[in-house]
N, CA, C and O atoms as a GROMACS GRO file, in nm:
protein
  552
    1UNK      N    1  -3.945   4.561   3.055
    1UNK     CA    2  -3.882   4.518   2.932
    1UNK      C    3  -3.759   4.607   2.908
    1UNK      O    4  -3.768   4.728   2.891
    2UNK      N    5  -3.660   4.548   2.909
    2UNK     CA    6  -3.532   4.591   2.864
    2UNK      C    7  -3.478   4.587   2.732
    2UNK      O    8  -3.471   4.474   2.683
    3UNK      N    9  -3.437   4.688   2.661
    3UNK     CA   10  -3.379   4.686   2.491
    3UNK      C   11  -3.267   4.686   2.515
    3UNK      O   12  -3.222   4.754   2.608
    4UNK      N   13  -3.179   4.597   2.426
    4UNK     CA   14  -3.025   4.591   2.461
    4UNK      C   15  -3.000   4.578   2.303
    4UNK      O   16  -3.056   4.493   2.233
    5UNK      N   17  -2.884   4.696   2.246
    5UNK     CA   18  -2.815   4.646   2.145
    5UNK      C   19  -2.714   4.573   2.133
    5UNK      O   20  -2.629   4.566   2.221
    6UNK      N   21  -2.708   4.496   2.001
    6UNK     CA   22  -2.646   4.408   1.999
    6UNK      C   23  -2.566   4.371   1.896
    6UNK      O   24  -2.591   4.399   1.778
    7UNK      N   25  -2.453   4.297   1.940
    7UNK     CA   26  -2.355   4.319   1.761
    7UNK      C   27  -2.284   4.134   1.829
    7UNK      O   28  -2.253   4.079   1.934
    8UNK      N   29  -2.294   4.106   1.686
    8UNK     CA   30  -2.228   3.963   1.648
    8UNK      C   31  -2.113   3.961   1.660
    8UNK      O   32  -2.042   4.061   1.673
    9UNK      N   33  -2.072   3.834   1.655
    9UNK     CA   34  -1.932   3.791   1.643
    9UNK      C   35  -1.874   3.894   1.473
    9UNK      O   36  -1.769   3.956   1.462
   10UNK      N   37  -1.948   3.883   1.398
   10UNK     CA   38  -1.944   3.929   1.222
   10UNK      C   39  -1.949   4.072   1.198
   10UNK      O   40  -1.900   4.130   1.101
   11UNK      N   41  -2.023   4.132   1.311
   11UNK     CA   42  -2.015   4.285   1.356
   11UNK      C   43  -2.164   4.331   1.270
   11UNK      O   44  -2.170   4.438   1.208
   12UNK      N   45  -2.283   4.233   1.276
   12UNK     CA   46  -2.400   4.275   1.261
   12UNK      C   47  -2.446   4.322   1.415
   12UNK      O   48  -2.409   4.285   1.526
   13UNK      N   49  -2.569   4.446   1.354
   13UNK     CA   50  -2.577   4.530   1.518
   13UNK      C   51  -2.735   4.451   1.482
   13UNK      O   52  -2.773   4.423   1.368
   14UNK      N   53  -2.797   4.431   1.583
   14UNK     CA   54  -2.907   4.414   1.629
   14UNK      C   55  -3.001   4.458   1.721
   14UNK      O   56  -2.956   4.572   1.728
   15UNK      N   57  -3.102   4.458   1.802
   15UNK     CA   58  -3.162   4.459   1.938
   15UNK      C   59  -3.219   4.351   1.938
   15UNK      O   60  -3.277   4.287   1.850
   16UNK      N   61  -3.187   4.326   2.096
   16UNK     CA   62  -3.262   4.202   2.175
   16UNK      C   63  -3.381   4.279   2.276
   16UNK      O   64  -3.371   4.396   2.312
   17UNK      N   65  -3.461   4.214   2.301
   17UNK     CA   66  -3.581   4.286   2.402
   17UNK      C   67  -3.553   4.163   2.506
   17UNK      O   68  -3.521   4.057   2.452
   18UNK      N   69  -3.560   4.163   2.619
   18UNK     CA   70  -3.525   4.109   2.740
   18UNK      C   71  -3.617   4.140   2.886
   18UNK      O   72  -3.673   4.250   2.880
   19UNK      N   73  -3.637   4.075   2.995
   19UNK     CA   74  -3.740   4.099   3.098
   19UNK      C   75  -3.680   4.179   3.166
   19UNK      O   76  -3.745   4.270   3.217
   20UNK      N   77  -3.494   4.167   3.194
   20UNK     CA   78  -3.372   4.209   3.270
   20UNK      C   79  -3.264   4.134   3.228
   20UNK      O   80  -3.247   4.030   3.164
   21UNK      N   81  -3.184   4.233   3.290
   21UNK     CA   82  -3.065   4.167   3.237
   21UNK      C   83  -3.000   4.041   3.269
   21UNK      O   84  -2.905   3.991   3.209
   22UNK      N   85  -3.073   3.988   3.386
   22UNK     CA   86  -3.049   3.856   3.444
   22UNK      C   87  -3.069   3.758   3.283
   22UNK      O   88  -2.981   3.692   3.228
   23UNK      N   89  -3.199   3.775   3.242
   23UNK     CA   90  -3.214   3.711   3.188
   23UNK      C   91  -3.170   3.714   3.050
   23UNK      O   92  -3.179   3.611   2.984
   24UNK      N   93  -3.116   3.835   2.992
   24UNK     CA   94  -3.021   3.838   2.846
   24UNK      C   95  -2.911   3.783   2.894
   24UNK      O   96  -2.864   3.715   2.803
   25UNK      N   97  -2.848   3.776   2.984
   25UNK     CA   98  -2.721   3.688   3.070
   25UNK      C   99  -2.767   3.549   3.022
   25UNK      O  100  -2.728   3.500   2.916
   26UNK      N  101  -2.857   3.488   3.112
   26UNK     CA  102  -2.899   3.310   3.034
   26UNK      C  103  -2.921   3.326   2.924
   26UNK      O  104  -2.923   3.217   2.866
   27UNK      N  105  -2.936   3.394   2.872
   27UNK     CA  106  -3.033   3.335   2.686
   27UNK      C  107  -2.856   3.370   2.644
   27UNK      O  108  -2.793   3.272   2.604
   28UNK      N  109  -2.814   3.446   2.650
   28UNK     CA  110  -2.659   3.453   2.601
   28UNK      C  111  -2.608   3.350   2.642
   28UNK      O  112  -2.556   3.282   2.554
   29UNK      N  113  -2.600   3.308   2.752
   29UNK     CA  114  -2.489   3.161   2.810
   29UNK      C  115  -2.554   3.039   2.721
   29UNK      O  116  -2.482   2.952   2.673
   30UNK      N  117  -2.681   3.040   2.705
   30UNK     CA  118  -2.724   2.902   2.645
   30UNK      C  119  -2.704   2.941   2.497
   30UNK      O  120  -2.733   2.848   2.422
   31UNK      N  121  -2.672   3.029   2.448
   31UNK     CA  122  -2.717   3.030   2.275
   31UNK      C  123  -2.775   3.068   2.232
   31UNK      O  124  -2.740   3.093   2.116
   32UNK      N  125  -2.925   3.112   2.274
   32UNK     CA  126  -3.058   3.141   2.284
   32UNK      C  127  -3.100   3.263   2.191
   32UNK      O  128  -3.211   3.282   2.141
   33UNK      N  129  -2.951   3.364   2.177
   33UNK     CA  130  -2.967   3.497   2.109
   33UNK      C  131  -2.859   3.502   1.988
   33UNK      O  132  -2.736   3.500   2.000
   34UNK      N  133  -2.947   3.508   1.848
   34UNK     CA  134  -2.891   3.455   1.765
   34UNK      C  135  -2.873   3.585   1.648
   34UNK      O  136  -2.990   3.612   1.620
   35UNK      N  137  -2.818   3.641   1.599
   35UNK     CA  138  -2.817   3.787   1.517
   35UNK      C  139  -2.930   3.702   1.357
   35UNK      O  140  -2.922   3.593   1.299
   36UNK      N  141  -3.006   3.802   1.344
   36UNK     CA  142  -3.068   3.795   1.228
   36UNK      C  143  -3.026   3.800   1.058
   36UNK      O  144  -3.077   3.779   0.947
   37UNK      N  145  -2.888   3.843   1.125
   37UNK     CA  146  -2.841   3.858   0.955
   37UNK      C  147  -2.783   3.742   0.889
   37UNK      O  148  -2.785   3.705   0.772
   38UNK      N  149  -2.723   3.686   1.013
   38UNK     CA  150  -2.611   3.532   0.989
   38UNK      C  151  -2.621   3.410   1.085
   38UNK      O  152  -2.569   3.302   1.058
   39UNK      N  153  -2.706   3.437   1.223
   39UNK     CA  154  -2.748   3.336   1.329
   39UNK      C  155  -2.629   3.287   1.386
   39UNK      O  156  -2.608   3.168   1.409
   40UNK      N  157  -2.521   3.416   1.419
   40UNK     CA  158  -2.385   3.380   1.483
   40UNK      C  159  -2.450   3.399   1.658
   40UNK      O  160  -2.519   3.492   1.700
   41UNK      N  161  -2.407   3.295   1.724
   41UNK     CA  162  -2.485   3.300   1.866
   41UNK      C  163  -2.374   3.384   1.932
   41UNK      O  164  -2.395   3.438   2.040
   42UNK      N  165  -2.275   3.393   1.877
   42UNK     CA  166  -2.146   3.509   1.995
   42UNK      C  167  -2.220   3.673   1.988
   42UNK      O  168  -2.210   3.743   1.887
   43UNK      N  169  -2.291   3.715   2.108
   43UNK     CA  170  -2.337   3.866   2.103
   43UNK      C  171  -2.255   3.917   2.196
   43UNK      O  172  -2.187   3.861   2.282
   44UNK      N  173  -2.273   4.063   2.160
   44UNK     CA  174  -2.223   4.144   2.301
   44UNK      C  175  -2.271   4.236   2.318
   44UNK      O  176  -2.259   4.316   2.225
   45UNK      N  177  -2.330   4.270   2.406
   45UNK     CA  178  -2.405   4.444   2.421
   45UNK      C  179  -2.309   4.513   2.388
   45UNK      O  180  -2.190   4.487   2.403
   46UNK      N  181  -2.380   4.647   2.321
   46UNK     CA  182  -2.284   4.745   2.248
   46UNK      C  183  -2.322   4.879   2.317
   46UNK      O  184  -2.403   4.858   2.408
   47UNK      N  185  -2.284   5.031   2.301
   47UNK     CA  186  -2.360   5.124   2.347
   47UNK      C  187  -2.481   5.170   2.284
   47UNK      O  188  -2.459   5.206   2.169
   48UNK      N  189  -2.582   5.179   2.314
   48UNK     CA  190  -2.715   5.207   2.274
   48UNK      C  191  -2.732   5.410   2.282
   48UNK      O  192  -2.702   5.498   2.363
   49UNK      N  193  -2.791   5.402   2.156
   49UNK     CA  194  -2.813   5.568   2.152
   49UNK      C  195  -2.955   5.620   2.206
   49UNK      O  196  -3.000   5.734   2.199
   50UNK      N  197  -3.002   5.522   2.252
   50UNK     CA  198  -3.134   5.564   2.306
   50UNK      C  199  -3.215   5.483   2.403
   50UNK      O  200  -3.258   5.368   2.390
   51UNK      N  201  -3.230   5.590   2.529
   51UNK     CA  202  -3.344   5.454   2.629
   51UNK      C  203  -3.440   5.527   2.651
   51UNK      O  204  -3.445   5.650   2.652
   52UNK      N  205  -3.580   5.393   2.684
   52UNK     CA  206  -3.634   5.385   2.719
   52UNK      C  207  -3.724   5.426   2.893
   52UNK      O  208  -3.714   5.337   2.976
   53UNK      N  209  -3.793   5.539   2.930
   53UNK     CA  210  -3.811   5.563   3.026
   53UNK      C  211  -3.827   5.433   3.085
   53UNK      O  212  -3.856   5.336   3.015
   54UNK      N  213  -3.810   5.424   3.222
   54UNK     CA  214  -3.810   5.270   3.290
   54UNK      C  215  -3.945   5.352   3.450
   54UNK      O  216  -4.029   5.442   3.457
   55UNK      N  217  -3.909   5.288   3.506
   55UNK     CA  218  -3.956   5.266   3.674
   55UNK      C  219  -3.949   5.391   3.720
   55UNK      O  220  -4.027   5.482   3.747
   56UNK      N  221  -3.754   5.353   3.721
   56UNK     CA  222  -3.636   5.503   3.789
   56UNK      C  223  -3.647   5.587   3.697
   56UNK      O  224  -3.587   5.556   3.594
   57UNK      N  225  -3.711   5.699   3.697
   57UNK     CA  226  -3.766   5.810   3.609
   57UNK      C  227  -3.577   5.857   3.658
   57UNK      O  228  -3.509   5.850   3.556
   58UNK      N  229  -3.530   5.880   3.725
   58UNK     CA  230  -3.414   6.012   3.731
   58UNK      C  231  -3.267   5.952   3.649
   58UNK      O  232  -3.164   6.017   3.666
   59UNK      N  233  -3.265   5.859   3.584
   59UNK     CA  234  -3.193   5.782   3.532
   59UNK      C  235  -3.216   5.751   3.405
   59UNK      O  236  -3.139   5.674   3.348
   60UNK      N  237  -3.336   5.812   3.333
   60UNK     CA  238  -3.350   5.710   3.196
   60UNK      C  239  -3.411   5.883   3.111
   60UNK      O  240  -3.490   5.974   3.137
   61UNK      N  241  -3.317   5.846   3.005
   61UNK     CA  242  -3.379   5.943   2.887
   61UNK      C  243  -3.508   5.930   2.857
   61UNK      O  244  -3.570   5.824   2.863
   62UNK      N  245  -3.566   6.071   2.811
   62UNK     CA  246  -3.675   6.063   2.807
   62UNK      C  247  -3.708   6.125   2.636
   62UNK      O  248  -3.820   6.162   2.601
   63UNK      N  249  -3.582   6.125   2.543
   63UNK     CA  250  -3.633   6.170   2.408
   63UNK      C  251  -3.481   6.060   2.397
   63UNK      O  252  -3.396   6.019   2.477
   64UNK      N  253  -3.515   6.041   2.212
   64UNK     CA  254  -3.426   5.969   2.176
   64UNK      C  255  -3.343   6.141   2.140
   64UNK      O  256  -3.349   6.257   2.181
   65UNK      N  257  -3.240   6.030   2.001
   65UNK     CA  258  -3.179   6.192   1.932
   65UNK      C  259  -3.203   6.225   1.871
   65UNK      O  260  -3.114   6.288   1.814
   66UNK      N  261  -3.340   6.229   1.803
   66UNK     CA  262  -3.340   6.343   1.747
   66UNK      C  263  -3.453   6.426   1.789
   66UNK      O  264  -3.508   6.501   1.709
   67UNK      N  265  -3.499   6.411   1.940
   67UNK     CA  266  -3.578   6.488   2.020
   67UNK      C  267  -3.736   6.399   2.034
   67UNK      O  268  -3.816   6.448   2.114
   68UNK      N  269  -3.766   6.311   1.981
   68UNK     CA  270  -3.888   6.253   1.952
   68UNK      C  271  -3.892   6.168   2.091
   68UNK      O  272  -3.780   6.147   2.137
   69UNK      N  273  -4.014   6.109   2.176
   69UNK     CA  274  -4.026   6.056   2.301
   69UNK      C  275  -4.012   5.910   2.239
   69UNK      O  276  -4.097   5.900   2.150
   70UNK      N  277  -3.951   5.812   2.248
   70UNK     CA  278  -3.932   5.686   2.228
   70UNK      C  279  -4.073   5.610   2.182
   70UNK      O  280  -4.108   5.572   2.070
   71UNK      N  281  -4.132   5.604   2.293
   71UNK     CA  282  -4.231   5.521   2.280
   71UNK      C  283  -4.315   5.571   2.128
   71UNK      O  284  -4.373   5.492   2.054
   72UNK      N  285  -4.305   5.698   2.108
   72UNK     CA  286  -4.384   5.763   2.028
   72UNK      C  287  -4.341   5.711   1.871
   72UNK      O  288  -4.422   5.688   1.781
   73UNK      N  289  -4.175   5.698   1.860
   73UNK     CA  290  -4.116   5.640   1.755
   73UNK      C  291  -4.150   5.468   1.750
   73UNK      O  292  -4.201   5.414   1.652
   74UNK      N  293  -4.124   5.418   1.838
   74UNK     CA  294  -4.220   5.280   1.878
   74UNK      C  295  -4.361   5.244   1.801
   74UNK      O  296  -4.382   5.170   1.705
   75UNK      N  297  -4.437   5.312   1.869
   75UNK     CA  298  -4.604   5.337   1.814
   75UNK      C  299  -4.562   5.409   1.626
   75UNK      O  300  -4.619   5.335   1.546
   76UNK      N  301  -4.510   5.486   1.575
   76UNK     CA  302  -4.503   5.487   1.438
   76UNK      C  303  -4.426   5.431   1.365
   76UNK      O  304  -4.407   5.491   1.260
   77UNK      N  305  -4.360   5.315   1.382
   77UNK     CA  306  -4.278   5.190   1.338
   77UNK      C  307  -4.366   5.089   1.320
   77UNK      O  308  -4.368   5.023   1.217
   78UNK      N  309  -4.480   5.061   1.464
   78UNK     CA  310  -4.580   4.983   1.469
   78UNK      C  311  -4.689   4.964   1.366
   78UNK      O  312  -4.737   4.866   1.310
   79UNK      N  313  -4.715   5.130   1.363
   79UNK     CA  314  -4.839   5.140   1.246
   79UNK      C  315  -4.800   5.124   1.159
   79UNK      O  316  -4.865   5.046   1.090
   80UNK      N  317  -4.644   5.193   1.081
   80UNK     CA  318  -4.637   5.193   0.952
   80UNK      C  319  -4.605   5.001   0.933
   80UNK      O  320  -4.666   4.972   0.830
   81UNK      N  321  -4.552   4.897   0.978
   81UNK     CA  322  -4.580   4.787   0.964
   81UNK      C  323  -4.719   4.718   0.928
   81UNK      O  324  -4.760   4.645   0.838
   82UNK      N  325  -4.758   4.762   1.010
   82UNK     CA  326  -4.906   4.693   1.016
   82UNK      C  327  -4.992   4.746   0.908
   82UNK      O  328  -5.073   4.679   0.845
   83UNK      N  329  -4.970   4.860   0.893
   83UNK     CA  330  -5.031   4.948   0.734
   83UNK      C  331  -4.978   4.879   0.645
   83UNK      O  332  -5.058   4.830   0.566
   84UNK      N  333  -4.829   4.849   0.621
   84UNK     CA  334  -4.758   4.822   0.539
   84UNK      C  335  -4.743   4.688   0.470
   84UNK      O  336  -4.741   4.664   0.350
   85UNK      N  337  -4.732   4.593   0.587
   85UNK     CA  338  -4.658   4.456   0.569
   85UNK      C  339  -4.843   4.351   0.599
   85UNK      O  340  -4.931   4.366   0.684
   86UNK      N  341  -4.829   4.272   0.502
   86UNK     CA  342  -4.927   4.149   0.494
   86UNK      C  343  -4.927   4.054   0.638
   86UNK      O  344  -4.851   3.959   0.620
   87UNK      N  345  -4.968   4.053   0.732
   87UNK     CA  346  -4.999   3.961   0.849
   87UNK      C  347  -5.022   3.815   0.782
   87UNK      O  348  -5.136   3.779   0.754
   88UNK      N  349  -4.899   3.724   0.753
   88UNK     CA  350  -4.931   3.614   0.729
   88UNK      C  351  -4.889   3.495   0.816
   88UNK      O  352  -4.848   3.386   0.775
   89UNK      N  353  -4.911   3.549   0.985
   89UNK     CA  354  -4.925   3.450   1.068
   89UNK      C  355  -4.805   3.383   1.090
   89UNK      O  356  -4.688   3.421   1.099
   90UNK      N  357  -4.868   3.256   1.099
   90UNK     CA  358  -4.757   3.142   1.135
   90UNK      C  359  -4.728   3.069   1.020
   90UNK      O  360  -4.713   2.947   1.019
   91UNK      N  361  -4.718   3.151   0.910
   91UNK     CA  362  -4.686   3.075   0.757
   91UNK      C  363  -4.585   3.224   0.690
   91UNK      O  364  -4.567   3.287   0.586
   92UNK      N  365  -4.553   3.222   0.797
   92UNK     CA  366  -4.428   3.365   0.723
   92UNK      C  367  -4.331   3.276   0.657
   92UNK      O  368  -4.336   3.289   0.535
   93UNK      N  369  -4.247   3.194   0.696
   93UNK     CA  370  -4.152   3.104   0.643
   93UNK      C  371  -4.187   3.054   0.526
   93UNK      O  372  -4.106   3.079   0.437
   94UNK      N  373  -4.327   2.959   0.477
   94UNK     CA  374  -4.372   2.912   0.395
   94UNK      C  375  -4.374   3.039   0.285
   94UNK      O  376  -4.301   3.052   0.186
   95UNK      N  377  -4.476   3.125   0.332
   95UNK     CA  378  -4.495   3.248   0.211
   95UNK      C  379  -4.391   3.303   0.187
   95UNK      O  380  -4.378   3.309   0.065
   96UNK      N  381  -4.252   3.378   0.273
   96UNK     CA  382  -4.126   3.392   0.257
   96UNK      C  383  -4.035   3.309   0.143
   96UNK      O  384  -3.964   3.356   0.055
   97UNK      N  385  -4.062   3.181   0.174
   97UNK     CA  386  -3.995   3.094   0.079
   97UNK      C  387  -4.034   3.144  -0.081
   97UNK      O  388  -3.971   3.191  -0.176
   98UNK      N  389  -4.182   3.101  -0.052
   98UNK     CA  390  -4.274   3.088  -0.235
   98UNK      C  391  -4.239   3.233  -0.291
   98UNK      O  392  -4.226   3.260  -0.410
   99UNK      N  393  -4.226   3.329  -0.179
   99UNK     CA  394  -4.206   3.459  -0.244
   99UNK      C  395  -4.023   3.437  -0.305
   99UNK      O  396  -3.989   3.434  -0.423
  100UNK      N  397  -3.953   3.428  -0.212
  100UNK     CA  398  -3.844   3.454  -0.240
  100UNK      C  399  -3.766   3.337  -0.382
  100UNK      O  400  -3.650   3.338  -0.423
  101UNK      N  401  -3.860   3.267  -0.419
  101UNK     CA  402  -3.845   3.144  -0.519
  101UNK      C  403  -3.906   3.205  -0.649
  101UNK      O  404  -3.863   3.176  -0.760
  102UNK      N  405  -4.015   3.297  -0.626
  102UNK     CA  406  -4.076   3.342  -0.730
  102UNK      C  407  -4.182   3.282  -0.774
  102UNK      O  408  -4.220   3.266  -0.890
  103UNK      N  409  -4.252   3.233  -0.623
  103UNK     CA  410  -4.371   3.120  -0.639
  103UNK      C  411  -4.474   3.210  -0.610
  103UNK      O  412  -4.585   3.165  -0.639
  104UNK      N  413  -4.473   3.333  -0.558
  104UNK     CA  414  -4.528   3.471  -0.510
  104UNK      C  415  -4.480   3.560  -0.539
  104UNK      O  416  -4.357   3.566  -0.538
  105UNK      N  417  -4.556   3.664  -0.577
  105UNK     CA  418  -4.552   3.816  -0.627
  105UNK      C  419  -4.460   3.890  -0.519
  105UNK      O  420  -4.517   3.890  -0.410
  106UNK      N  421  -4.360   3.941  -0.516
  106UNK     CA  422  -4.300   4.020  -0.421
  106UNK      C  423  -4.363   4.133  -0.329
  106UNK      O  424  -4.403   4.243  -0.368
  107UNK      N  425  -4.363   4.098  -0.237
  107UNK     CA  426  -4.435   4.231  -0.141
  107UNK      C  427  -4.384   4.209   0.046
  107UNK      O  428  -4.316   4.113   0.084
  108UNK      N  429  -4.414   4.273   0.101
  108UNK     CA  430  -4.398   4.304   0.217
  108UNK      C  431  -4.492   4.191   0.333
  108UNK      O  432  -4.612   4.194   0.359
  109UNK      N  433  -4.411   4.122   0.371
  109UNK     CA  434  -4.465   4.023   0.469
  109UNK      C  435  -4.453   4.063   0.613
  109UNK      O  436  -4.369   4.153   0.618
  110UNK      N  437  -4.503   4.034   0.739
  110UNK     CA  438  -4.505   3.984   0.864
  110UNK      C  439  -4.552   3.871   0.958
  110UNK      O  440  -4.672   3.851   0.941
  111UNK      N  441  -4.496   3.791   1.051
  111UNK     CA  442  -4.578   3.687   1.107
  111UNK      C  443  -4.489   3.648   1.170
  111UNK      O  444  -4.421   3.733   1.227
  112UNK      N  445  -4.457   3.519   1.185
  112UNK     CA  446  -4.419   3.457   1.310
  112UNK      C  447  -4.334   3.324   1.272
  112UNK      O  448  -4.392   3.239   1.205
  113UNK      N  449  -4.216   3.305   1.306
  113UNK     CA  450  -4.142   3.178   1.280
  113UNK      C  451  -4.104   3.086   1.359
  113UNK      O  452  -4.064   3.134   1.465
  114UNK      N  453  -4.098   2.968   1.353
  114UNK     CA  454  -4.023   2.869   1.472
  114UNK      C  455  -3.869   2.912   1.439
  114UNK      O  456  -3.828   2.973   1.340
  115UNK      N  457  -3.778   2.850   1.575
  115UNK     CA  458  -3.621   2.867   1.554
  115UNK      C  459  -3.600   2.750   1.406
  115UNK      O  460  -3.529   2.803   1.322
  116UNK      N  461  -3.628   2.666   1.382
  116UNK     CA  462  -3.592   2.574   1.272
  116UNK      C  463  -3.645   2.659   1.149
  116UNK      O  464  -3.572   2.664   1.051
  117UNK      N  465  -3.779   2.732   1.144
  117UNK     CA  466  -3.804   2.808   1.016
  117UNK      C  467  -3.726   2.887   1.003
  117UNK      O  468  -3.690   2.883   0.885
  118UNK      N  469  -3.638   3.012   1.091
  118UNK     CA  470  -3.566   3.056   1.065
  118UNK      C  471  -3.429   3.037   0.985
  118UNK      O  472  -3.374   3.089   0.888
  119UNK      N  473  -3.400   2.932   1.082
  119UNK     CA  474  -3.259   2.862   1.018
  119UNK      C  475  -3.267   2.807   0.830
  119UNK      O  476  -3.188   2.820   0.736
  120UNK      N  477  -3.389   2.752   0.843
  120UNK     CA  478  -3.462   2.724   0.711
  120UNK      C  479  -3.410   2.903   0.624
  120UNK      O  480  -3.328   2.956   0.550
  121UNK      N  481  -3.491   2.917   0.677
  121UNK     CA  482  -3.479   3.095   0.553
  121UNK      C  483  -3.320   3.172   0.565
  121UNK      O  484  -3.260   3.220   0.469
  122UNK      N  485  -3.280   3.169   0.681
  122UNK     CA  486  -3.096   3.166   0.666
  122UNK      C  487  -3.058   3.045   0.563
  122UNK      O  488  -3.016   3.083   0.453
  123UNK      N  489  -3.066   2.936   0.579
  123UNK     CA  490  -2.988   2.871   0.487
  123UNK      C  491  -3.039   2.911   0.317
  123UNK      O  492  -2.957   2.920   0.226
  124UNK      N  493  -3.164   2.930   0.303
  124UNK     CA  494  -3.216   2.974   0.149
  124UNK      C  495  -3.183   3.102   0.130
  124UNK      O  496  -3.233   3.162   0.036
  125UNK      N  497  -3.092   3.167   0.217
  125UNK     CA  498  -3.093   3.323   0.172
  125UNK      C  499  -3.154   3.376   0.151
  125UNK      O  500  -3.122   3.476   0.087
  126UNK      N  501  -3.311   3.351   0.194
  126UNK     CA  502  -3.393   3.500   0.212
  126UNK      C  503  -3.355   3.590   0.356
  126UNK      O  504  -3.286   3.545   0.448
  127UNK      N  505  -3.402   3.690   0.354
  127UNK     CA  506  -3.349   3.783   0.442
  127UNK      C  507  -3.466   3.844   0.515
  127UNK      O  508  -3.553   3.906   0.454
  128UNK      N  509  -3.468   3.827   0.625
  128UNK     CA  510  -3.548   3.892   0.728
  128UNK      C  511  -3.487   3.918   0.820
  128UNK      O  512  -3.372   3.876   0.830
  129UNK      N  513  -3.575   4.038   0.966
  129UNK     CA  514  -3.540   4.084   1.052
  129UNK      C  515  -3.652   4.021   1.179
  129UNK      O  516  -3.770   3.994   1.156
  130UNK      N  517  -3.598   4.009   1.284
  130UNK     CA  518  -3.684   3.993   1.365
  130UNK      C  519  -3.698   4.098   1.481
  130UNK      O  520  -3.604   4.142   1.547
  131UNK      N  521  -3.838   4.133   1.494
  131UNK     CA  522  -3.876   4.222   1.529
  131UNK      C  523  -3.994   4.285   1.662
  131UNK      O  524  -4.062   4.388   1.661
  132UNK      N  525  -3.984   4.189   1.757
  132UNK     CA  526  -4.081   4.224   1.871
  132UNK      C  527  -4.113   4.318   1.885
  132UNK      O  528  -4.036   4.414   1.897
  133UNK      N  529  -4.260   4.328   1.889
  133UNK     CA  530  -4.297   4.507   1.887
  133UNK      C  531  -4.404   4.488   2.015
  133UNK      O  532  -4.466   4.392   2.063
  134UNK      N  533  -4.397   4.579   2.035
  134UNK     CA  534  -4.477   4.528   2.238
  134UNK      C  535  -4.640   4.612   2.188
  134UNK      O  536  -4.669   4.700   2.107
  135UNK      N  537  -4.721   4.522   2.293
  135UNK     CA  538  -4.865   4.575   2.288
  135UNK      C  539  -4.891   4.701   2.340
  135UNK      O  540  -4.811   4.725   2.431
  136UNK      N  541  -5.010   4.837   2.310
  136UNK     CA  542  -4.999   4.944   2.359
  136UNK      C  543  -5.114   4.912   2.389
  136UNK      O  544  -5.189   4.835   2.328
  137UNK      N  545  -5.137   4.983   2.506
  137UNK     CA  546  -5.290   4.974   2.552
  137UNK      C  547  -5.383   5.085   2.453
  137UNK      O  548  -5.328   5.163   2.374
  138UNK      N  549  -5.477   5.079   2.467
  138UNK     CA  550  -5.547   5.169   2.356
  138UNK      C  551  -5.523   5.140   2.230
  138UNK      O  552  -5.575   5.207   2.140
   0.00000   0.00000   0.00000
């Protein structure tokens, strides 16, 4: 898994998670990678302040900057979500909406959207991030 940052045509920065770069190449040529703030499909990799140990150990940082091991900042992003934010599945869009209408009490959501729910919650101006967070063993 490859992390690539990313900045819009609008100059929102993002990350994309990718298998290789072959393949952030197609999902860029087709459209496929869309910025979360405005769903402008023009990206461009930008310089990234931090990688990920890979394969090739003699090539890849092994602390971000401010000395912490990546994965480790990873795993406490993970928890504090999952502590934090309500798991409401494949009805994030729906509950997103009722919340952001004032059909629901305001609070901290997570779950899962189709590309059309998204576009849905861009056009209503609610605001979310999307956020792949990878499985840890243990």
């Amino acid at each position: 898994m490859i992390i690539y940052d990313l900045q819009c045509r609008d100059g929102h920065k993002f990350e994309g998670w990718f298998k290789d770069r072959g393949a952030f190449d197609e999902q860029r040529l087709q459209k496929l990678i869309a910025c979360p703030v405005c769903g402008n499909t023009e990206t461009a990799l930008i310089p990234s302040s931090a990688v990920v140990r890979g394969r090739d150990n003699r090539s890849a940082a092994t602390t971000t900057q401010n000395g912490e091991p990546p994965l480790k900042l990873i795993r406490a992003l993970q928890e504090h979500i999952h502590k934090n934010f309500d798991n409401v599945g494949d009805k994030f869009a729906e509950v997103a909406l009722r919340i952001h209408h004032g059909e629901e009490e305001s609070r901290n959501i997570r779950g899962t959207a189709t590309g059309s729910e998204e576009e849905t919650l861009r056009e209503e101006g609610v605001p979310f991030i999307k956020m792949p967070l990878p499985k840890f063993d243990g």
